[in-house]
C-alpha positions, 0 to 999 in steps of 0.5 A: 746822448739822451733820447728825448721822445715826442708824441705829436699834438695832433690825434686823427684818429681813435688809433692815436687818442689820449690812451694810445699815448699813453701806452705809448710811454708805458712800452718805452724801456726806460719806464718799463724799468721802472714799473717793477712788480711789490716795488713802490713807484711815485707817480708826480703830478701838478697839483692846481691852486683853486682858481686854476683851469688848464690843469692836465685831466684826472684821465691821465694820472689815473690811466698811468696809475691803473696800468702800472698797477696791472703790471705790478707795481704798488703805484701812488700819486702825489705832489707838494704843497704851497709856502703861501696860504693858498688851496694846498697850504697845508694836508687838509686843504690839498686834500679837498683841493684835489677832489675838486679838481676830480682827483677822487682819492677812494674810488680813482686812486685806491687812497694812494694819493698822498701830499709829497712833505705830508699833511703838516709839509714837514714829513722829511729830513734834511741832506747835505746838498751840492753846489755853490749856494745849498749846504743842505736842503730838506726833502721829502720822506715821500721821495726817499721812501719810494723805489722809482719815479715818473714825474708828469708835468704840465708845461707853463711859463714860469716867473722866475725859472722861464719854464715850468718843466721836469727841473721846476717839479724835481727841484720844488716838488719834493720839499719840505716847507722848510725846503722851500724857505731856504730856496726862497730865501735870497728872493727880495720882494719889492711893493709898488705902491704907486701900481697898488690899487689896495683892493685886498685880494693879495692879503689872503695869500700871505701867511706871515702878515707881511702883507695886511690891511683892508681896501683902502689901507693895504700895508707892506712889510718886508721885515716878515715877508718869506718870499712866498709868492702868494702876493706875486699870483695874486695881485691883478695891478703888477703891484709886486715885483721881484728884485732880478738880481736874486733870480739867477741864483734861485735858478741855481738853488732850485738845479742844486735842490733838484741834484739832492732829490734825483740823488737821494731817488733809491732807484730811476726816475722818468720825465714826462712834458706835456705841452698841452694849455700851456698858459703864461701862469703856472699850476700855482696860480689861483686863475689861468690865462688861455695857452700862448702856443697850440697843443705841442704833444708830448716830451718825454725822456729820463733826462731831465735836462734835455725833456726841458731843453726839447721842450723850450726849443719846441715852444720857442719855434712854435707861432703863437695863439692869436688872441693870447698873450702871445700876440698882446706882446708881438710874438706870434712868430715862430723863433720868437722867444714867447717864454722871455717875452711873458716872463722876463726869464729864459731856462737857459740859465738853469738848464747849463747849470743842471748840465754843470751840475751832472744832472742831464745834457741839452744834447739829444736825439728826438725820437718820434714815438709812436 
């Protein structure tokens, strides 16, 4: 049984701030292993699209990376990149991106904040995979370079996973772009002419020309689309659509990718959920709605299975935010499935095939930590 640990939203006093938390974590045992002096440890983080404004603070990840360095390790941050032409398509762009979200590479990060595939997204090998659908999938050289592993995520709705949580950041965030491709590659992407208002704003975000024209003249083709998304974050008409019968299997791919990655770490790795501006759109969206759920604390485990499975149930029997999509779509009440409700999807799906997949358990104890 794996223990899940959660520390509560609410801070009451200077004794419970964002640092106390945090030195809360680094006192656990399960991250003590992991925090090894001349070993290298990722520190994983949800790099923003542009446009983006509930991603987690700078603090957190500069807090983490100056307290594992005090104690040793030789501590790194880093994320992937997108398949759509967005803020971290290529090296350059995550570069910039990153200082302008207050990610300060010299000064904050002694330059040890690194794209996870590199600047071209194709640092990386390909390794055999397990599974009904992956012979192989190609992951980063970050991820097989490094000893240990923390991973920190933001919590969001997610369109086609149900959650955003530690599975969704092992299973997409240490890919290759050609890793991603393949994971994508059963998504079918349907246009909706008669939703499309052909404003263009979907155009820039498509790196192979599948979508293309100007206002007025918008055309779609779907011999060259590679079911990046872009066009999905982009359009404000729902004008774009994926086809459901290929989302449980990319629910599947993404829980075999996530297998290749946690077993090819060469040491532990440790999942950090923050339920904190928890939005109905993902850290890859270029804007942000306002959280449908209050601030629900932290979860954190070295299970990943079960800090995902902690963290649905903790959104699933939270109320609401009046105000927020929660209550455009009636479900404000606590029990109310709020992640379906936004998104169509549920993680549970995933997280049993993650169990069948060995890769965690949703049994667990809560711990409170304090």
């Amino acid at each position: 049984m794996a223990n899940v640990y959660w520390i509560k939203g609410r801070t009451e006093d200077i004794r419970r701030n964002l640092i106390s938390q945090l030195d809360s974590l680094m006192q656990l045992e399960e991250v003590k292993r992991l925090v090894v002096p001349n070993a290298s440890l990722a520190i994983k983080f949800n790099l923003s699209e542009i446009g983006y404004s509930h991603y987690l603070p700078p603090i957190i990840f500069s807090t983490l990376f100056e307290k594992t360095r005090a104690l040793g390790a030789a501590s790194l941050l880093t994320d992937g990149g997108s398949l759509f032409k967005g803020s971290r398509f290529d090296g350059y762009g995550w570069a910039d991106g990153a200082s302008m979200q207050g990610f300060s590479s010299g000064e904050m990060f002694h330059q040890q904040l690194m794209p996870a595939s590199g600047y071209t997204q194709e640092e990386g090998n390909l390794w055999p995979a397990e599974g009904k659908h992956l012979a192989g999938i190609d992951i980063s050289s970050m991820l097989t370079d490094v000893s240990n592993l923390i991973v920190v995520c933001h919590v969001t709705a997610h369109p086609l996973l149900g959650l955003s949580g530690a599975l969704a950041n092992l299973g997409l965030g240490f890919l290759t772009r050609t890793g991603k491709l393949k994971l994508h590659a059963g998504l079918k992407i349907q246009h909706l002419a008669d939703r499309c208002h052909e404003c263009d704003l979907c155009v820039p975000f498509c790196p192979t020309g599948a979508v293309a024209g100007e206002p007025g003249k918008i055309a779609f083709d779907a011999r060259t689309c590679n079911s990046c998304l872009g066009c999905l974050f982009a359009c404000p008409n729902a004008a774009i659509r994926i086809q459901p019968e290929g989302i449980p299997d990319f629910q599947e791919v993404v829980v075999e990718a996530a297998h290749t990655v946690h077993g090819k770490l060469r040491g532990g790795a440790f999942y950090i959920n923050f339920l904190r501006s928890v939005t109905p759109q993902t850290d890859e969206y270029p804007f942000s709605d306002i959280p449908f759920v209050p601030d629900l604390g932290i979860i954190a485990s070295d299970d990943p299975v079960a800090a995902d499975w902690a963290t649905a149930q903790m959104i699933l029997r939270s109320p609401g935010i009046p105000g927020s999509i929660a209550q455009d779509l009636d479900v404000l009440e606590k029990g109310q499935d709020k992640l379906r409700a936004i998104t169509g999807q549920t993680p549970e799906h995933m997280l049993a095939y993650a169990e069948e997949m060995k890769l965690g358990s949703r049994t667990f104890e809560l711990l409170t930590c304090s």
